[in-house]
SELUMNU-767530 format. One line per field, with one value per atom (N, C-alpha, C): z, x, y; atom name; residue number from 1. Coordinates in steps of 0.02 Angstrom, whole numbers. Each point is the difference from the previous one (the first is absolute). Layout:
BEGIN
pz = Z:...
px = X:...
py = Y:...
atom = CA:...
nr = NUM:...
REM end
This chain:
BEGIN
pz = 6059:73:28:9:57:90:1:71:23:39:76:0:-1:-2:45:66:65:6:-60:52:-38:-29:-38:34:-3:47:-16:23:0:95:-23:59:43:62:41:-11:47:-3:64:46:46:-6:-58:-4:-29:19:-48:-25:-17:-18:12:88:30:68:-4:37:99:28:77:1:24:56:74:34:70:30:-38:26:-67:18:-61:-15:-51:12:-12:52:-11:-14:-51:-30:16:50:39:-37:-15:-51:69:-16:46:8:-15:25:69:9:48:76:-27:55:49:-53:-2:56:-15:31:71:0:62:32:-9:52:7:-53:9:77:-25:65:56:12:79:20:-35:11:23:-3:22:75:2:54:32:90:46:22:-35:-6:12:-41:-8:-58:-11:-38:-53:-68:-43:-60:-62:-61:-60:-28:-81:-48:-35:-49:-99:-26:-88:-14:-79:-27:-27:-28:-57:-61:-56:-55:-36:14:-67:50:-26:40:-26:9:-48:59:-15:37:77:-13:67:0:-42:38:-23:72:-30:21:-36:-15:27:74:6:-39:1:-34:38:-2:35:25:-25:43:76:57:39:19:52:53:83:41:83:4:51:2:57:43:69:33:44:61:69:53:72:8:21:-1:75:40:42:-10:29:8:-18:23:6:-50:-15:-48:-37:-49:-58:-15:30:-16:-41:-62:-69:27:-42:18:-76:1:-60:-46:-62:-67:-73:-24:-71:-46:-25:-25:-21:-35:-39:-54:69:-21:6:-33:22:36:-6:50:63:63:67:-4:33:21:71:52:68:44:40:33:91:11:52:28:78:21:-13:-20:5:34:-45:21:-11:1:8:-94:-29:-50:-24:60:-31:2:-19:8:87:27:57:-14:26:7:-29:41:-24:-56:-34:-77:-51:36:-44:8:57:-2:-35:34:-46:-26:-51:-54:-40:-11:-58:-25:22:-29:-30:5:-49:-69:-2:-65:-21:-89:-24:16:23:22:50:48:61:18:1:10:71:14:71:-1:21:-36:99:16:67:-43:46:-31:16:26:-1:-61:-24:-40:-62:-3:-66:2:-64:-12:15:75:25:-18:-6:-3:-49:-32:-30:-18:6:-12:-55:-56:-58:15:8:8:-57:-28:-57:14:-32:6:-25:35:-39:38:-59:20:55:48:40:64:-20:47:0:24:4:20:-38:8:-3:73:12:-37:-78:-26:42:9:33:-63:4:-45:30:-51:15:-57:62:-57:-1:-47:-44:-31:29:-23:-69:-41:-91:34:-12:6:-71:-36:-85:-20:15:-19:-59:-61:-6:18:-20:39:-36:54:-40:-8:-47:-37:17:55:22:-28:-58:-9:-20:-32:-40:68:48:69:38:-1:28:82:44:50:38:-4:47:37:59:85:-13:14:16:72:29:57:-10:52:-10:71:-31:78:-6:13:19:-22:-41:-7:53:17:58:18:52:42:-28:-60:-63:-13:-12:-23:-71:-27:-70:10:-37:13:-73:46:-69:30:-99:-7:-16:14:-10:6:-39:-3:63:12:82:-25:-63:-41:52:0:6:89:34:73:35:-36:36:2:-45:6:37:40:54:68:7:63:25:61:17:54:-1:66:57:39:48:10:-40:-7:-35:-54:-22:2:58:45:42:34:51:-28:-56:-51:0:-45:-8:67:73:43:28:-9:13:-44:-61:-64:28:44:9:48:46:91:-34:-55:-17:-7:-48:-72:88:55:52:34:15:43:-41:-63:-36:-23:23:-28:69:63:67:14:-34:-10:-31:-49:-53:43:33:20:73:31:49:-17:-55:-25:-5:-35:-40:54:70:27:47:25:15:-28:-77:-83:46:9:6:49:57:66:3:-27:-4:-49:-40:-54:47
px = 8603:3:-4:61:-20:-40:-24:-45:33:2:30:-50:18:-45:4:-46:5:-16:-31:-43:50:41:75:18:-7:23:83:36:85:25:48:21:37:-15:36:71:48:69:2:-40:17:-33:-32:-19:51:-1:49:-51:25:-20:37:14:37:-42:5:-82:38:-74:42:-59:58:-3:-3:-37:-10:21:-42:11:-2:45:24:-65:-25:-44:41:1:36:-69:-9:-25:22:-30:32:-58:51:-55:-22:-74:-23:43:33:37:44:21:32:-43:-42:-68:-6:-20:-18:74:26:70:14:8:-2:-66:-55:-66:3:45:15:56:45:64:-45:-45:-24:-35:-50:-23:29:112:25:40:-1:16:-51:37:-58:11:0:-14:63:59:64:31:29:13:36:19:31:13:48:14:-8:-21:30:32:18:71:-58:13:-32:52:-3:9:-47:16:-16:-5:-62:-7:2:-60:13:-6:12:3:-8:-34:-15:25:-29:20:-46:-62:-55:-25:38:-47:55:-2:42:-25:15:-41:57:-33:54:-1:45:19:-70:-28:-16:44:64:54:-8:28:25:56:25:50:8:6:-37:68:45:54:19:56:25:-24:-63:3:-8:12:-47:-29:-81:-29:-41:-23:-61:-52:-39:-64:19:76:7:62:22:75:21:42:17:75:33:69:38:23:11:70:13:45:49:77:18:-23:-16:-27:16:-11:25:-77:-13:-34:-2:-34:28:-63:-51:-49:-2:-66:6:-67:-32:-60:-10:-14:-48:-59:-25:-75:5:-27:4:-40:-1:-102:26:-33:-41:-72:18:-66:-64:-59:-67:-5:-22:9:70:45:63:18:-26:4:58:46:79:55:58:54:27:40:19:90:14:73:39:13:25:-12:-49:-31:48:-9:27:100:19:59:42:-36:31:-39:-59:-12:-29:-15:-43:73:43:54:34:10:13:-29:-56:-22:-4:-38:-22:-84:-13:-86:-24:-52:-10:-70:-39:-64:-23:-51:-27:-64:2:-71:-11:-50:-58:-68:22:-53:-102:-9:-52:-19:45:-17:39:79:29:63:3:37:-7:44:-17:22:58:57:60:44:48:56:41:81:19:24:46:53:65:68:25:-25:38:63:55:57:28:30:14:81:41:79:22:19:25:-66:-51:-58:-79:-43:-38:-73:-20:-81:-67:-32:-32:-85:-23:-66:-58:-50:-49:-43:-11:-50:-60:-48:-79:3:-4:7:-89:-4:-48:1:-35:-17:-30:47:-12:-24:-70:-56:5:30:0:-86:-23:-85:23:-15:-13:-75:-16:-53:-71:-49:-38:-72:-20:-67:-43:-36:-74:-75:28:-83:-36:-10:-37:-25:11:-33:-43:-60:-39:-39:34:-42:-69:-53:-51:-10:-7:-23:-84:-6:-72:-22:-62:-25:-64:-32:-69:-29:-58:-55:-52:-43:-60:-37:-50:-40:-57:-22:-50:-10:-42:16:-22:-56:-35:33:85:50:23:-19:17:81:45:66:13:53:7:70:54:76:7:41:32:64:27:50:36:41:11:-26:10:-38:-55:-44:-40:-21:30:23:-59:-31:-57:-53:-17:-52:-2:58:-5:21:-39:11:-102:-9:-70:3:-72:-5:-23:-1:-14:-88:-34:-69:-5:37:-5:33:44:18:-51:-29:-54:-70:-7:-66:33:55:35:-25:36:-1:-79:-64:-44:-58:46:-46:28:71:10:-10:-43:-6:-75:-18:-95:-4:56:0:23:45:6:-61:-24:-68:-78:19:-35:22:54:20:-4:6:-25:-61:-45:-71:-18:31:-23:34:48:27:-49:-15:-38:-65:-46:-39:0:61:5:1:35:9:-57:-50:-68:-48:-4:-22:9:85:17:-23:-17:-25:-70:-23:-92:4:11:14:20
py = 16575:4:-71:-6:-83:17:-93:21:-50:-4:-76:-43:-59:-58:-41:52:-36:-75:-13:-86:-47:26:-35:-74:-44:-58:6:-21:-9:-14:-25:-54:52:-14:23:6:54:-10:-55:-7:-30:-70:-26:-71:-43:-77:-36:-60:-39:-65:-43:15:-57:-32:-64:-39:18:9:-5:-55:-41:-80:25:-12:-5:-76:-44:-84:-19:-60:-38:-71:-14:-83:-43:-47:-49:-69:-26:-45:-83:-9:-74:-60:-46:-78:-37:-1:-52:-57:-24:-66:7:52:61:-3:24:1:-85:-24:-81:-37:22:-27:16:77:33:-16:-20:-14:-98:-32:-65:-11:46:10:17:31:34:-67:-52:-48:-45:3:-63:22:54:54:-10:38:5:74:52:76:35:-59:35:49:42:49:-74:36:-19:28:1:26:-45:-1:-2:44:-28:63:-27:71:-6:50:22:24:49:72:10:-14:-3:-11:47:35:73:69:67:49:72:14:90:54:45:66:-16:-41:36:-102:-42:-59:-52:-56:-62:-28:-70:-78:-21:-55:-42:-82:-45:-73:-20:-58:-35:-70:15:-59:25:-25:16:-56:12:-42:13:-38:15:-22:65:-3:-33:-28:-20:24:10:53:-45:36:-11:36:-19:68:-13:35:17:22:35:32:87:-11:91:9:-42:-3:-25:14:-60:17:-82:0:-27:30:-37:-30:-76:-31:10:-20:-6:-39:39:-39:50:-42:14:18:81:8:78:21:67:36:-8:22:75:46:55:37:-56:-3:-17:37:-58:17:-51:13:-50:43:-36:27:-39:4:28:51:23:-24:0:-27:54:-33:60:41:53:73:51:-23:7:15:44:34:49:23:34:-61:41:-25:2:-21:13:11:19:63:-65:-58:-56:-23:-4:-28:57:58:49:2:-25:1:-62:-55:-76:-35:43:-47:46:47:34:42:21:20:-32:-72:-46:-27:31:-42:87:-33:82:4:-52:12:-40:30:-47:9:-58:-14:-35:53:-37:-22:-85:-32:-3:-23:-11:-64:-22:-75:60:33:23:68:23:68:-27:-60:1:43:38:37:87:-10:71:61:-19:76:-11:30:-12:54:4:46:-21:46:-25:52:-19:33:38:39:49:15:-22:12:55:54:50:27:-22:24:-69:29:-21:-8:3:14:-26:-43:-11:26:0:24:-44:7:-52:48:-27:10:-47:27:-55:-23:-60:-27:-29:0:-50:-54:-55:-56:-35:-27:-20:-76:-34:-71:-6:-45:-12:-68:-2:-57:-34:29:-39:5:42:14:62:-5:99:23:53:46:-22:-35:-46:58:-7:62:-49:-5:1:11:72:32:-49:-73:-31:-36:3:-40:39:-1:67:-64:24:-30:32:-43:-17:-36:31:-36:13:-59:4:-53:20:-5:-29:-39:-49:40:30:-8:-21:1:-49:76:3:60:20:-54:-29:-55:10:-83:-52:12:-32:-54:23:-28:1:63:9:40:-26:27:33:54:48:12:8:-5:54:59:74:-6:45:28:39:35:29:83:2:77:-22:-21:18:-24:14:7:41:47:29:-72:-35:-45:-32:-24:-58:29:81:10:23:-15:-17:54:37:61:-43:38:-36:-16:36:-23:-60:-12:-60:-65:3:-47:-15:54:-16:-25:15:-45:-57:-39:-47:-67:40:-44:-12:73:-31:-55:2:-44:-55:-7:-62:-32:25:-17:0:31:-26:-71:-4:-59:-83:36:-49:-25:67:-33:-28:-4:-28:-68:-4:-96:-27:31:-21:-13:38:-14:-56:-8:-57:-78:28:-51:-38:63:-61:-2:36:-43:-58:0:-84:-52:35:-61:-34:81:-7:-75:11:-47:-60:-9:-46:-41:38:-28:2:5:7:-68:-10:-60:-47
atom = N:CA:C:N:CA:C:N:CA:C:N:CA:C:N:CA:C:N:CA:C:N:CA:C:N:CA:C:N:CA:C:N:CA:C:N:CA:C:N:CA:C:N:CA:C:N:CA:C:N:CA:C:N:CA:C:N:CA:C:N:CA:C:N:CA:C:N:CA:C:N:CA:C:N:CA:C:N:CA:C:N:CA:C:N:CA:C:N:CA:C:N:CA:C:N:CA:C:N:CA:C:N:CA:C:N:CA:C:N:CA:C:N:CA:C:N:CA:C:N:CA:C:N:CA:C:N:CA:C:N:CA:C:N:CA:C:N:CA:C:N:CA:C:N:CA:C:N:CA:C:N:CA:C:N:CA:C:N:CA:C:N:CA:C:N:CA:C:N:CA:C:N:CA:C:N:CA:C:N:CA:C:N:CA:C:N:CA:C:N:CA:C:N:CA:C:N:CA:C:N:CA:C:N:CA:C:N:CA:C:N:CA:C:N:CA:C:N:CA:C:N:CA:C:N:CA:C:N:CA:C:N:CA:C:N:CA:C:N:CA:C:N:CA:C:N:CA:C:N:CA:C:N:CA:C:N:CA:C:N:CA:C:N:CA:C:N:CA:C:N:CA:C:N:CA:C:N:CA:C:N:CA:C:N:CA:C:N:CA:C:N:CA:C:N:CA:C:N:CA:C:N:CA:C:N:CA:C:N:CA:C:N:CA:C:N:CA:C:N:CA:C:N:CA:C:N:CA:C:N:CA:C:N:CA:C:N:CA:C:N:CA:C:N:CA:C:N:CA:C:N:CA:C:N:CA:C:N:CA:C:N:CA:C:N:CA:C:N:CA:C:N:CA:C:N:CA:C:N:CA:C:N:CA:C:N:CA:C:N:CA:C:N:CA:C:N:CA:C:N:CA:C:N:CA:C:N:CA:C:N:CA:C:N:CA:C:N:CA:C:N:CA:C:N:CA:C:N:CA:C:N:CA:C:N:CA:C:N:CA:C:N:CA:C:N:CA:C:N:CA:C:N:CA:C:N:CA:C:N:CA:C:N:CA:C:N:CA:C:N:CA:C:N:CA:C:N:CA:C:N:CA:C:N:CA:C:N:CA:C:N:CA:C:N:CA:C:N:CA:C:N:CA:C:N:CA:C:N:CA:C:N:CA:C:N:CA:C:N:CA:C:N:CA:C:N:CA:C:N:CA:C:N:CA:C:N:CA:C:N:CA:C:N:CA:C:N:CA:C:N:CA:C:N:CA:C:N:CA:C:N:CA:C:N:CA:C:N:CA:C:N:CA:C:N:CA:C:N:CA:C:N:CA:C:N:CA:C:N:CA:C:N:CA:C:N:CA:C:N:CA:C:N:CA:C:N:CA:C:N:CA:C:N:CA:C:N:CA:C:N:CA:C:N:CA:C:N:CA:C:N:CA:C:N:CA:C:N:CA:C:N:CA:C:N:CA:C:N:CA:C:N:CA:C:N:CA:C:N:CA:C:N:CA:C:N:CA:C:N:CA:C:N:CA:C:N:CA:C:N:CA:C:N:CA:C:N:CA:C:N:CA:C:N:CA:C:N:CA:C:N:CA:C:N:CA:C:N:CA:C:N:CA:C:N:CA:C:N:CA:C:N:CA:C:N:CA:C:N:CA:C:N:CA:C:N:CA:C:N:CA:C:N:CA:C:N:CA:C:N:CA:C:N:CA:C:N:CA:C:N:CA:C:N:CA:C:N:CA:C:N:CA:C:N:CA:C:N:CA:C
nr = 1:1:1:2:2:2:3:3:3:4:4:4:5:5:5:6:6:6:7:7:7:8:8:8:9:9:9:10:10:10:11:11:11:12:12:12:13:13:13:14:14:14:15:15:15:16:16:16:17:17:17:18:18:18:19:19:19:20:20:20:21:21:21:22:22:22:23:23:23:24:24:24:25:25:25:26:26:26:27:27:27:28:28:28:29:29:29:30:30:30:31:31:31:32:32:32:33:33:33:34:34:34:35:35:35:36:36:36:37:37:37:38:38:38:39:39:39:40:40:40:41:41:41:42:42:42:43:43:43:44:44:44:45:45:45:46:46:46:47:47:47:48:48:48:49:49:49:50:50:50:51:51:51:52:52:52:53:53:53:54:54:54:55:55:55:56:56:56:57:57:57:58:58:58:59:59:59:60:60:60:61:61:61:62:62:62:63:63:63:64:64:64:65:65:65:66:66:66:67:67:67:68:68:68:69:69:69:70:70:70:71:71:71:72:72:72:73:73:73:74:74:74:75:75:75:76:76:76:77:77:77:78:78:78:79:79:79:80:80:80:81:81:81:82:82:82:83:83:83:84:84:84:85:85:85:86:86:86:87:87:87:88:88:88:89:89:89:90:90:90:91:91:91:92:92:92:93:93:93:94:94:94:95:95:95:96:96:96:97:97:97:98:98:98:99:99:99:100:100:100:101:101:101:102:102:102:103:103:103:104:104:104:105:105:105:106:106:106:107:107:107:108:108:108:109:109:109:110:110:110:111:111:111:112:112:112:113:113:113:114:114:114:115:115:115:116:116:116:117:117:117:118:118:118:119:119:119:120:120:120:121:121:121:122:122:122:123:123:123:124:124:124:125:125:125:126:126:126:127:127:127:128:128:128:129:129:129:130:130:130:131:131:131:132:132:132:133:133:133:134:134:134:135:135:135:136:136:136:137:137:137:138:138:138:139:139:139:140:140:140:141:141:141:142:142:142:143:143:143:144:144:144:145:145:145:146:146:146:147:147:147:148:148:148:149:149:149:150:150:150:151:151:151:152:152:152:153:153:153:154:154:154:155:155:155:156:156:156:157:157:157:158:158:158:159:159:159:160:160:160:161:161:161:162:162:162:163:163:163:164:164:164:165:165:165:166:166:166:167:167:167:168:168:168:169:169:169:170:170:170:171:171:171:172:172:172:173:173:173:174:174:174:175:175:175:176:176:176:177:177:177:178:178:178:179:179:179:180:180:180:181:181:181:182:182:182:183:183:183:184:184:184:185:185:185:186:186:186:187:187:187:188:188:188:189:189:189:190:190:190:191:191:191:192:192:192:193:193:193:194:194:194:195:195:195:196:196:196:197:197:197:198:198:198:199:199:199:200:200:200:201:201:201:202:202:202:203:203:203:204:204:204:205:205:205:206:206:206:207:207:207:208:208:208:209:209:209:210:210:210:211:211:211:212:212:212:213:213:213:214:214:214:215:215:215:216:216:216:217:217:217:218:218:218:219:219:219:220:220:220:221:221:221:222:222:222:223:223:223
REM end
């Protein structure tokens, strides 16, 4: 007699093992960065481009060159007008004023349709937004990407660094001082009774060096 072997694992008819991409990473070399925040420093808060390439490219992430080239433009505050030049990149990257985080209708009509990828840097946030043009047939498809600064760091392991803050208070007005840890944060907090002992041991310990003091000077004048 066979039985059904409900808890059977086996694959769906409706699963695949095909990846969904939402946003693409685009992997930009600090030198990139460095350049575009060098350009805003010689500017007085005018738009501008640079043109890169792609280096390497998978299904869900591309690395751009760290070459670039800063093509002919005129640019303003609100516009950028490329002049004739000779170049055959397939990268931009070109700056929007702060805040100003999309594309605008224009970015999208004469210049992100031209390359196969288009990056929008803002001297305050970096690398904001980005389009990669999937070409398909006779037809373009604008993928959005998140691009990502290659600091040339890899991922640095910490655990062997264990930090302690520690804090100095005065234990009493004696002046014996004592060093803790912030663990131990209950110790260096005082009720209010023993604040109010504190200040009257110390208005005793005053009118007792006032005492001694015009004694002395009494001594002095009898002498």
């Amino acid at each position: 007699m066979k039985y059904l072997n409900e808890n059977k694992p086996e694959q769906s008819t409706w699963e695949s093992d095909l990846k969904i991409i939402d946003k693409i990473k685009v992997i930009v070399p600090l030198k990139l960065l460095l350049v575009c925040n060098s350009i805003v420093a010689k500017l007085d808060g005018e738009e501008f481009s640079i043109v890169t390439n792609i280096k390497s490219k998978t299904s869900d992430t591309i690395t751009l060159s760290d070459d670039y080239y800063i093509p002919k433009q005129k640019v303003t505050a609100a516009s950028i007008d490329y002049l004739p030049d000779q170049y055959s990149h397939s990268v931009v990257i070109h700056r929007h004023p702060d805040n100003l985080n999309n594309f605008s209708r224009t970015d999208n009509e004469f210049i992100n349709q031209n390359f196969e990828l288009s990056l929008l840097y803002t001297e305050k946030d970096y690398f904001v937004n980005g389009i990669f043009n999937l070409k398909y047939e006779d037809a373009i498809i604008p993928v959005p990407v998140k691009p990502v600064i290659d600091y040339g760091l890899e991922e640095i392991d910490i655990a062997n660094i264990e930090p302690i803050i520690y804090s100095t208070r005065v234990d009493s007005l004696a002046g014996r001082n004592e060093t803790k840890g912030l663990n131990d944060i209950d110790d260096f907090l005082y009720s209010y009774e023993e604040l109010f002992n504190e200040i009257n041991e110390l208005n005793s310990r005053l009118e007792f060096l006032e005492t001694e003091l015009q004694q002395n000077r009494l001594s002095e004048v009898v002498t």
